[in-house]
C-alpha positions, 0 to 999 in steps of 0.5 A: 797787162793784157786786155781780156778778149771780148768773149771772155767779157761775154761769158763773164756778163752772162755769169754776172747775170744769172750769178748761176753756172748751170744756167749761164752755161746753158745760155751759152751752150757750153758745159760748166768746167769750160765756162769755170776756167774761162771766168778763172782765166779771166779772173787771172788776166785782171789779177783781182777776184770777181766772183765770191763761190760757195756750194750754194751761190755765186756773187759780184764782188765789188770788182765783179760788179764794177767790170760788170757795168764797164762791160754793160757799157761796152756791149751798148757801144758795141751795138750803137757802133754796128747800127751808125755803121749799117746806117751810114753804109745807106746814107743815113749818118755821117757828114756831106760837104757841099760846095755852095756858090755865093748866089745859090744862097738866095734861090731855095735851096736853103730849103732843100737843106732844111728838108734834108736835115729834117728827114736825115737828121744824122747826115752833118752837112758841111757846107763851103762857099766857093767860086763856080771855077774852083769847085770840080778840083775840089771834087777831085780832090775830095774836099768836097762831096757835091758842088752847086755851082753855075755852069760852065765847066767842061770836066768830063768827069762829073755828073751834072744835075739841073737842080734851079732855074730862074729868070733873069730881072732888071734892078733900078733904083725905085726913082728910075724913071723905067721903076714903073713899069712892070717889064722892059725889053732887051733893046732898053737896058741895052741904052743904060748905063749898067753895073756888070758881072767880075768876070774873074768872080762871076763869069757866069752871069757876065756871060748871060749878061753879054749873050742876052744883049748880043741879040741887041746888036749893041754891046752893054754899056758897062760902067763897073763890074762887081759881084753878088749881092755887092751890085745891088748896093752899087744899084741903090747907090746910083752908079747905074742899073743891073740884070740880076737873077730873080730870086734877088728880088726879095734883096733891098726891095724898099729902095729898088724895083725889079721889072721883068724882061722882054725879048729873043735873047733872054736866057734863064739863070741855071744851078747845078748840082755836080758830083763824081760818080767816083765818090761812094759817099751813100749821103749824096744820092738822097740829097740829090733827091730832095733838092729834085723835089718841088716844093720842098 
């Protein structure tokens, strides 16, 4: 069986609603015979009877009444559908995947998604973990809409966007004996024994770590590499201190104190937000927005 066209079905609910040919044919401004073989020529492509015609009245029959529902239906779909795609074409519905590095988890940008998710309620965020290093492939490769992740990366083809920084703290167990103070200098945790940074899972902060003692004229003196939030528990367990980004400071804070830096070479912890200008995805522009906003 053919299915009938959606204008056939169009001038068949306007029938079902006035259940009067002059009238619907006004609405439809046709004549009545065009409208007659029309309702007819439908009646033949379902090969069943719709209408019940007499020289007084037009009514449902029960075939007419059940494919006027269907077409109720159909008419209603139709119009959510064009508003989900007006509203997707300006980023108002639909699905953003974001690649999300481990430590970005504990800055604030759990509340930049909130506060997107509470003004874009039809934008379905999709959100991966994933190692800095593995992410603009996966930029290209459109597995991903945006990535947060932590410099460096050289790909010229990707749009950057400062989005946090936060300073860089030390983290010691609270019988320390430096858990005291409120601040230490460079030159200090340059003489503790100190948990590094993987630098195959975090090169970034193994970095920071090395550049910022550099200014030291000492070389850190390393007795493990791990990553976060794992350091933290190596640190609580006793294997030595850590620098560590600020916003970890709410993490086992009743066994470890933080103390701010001192120093010519501290260096601040930055997050990025990167995409390709080449991904039309209308939902990464508002997000962008947001999570440009202080406070959320």
């Amino acid at each position: 069986m053919i299915w009938p066209d959606s204008k056939l079905l169009d001038m068949f609910a306007v029938v079902a609603e006035e259940l009067h040919f002059g009238r619907a044919a006004l609405r439809l401004h046709i004549s009545q015979p065009p409208l007659s073989q029309a309702i007819r020529r439908l009646e033949t492509l379902l090969e069943v009877r719709l209408l019940e015609r007499t020289t007084r009245s037009v009514r449902l029959t029960p075939a007419g009444a059940e494919l006027y529902r269907r077409v109720q239906r159909l008419q209603a779909d139709a119009g959510l559908a064009v508003q989900a795609v007006r509203q997707a074409s300006t980023g108002k519905v639909g699905r953003l995947t974001i690649g999300l590095t481990p430590s970005a988890a504990y800055t604030d940008l759990p509340q930049a998604m909130f506060a997107f998710r509470q003004r874009y309620p039809g934008i379905a965020l999709d959100l991966r973990e994933m190692n800095s290093n593995e992410m603009p492939d996966a930029l290209h490769d459109r597995r991903l809409d945006l990535a947060l992740l932590r410099p460096p990366f050289a790909d010229a083809d990707l749009v950057p966007q400062l989005v946090h920084t936060e300073p860089m703290v030390l983290a010691v167990r609270r019988e320390h004996p430096l858990a005291r103070r409120r601040s230490v200098t460079l030159a200090q945790v340059a003489e503790l024994d100190l948990i590094g940074y993987s630098r195959v899972y975090s090169r970034y902060f193994s970095q920071v770590l090395h550049r910022m003692l550099a200014s030291t004229g000492k070389p850190p003196r390393i007795v493990q590499e791990s990553m976060i939030p794992t350091i933290l528990a190596l640190v609580e367990a006793g294997f030595g201190a850590a620098v560590v980004p600020g916003s970890l400071s709410r993490m086992r804070a009743d066994a470890l104190a933080y103390l701010a830096l001192r120093g010519e070479g501290l260096m601040q912890a930055e997050l990025y937000a990167a995409h390709l200008p080449a991904n039309g995805n209308p939902a990464i522009a508002p997000f962008l927005e947001i999570i440009g906003e202080r406070p959320f």
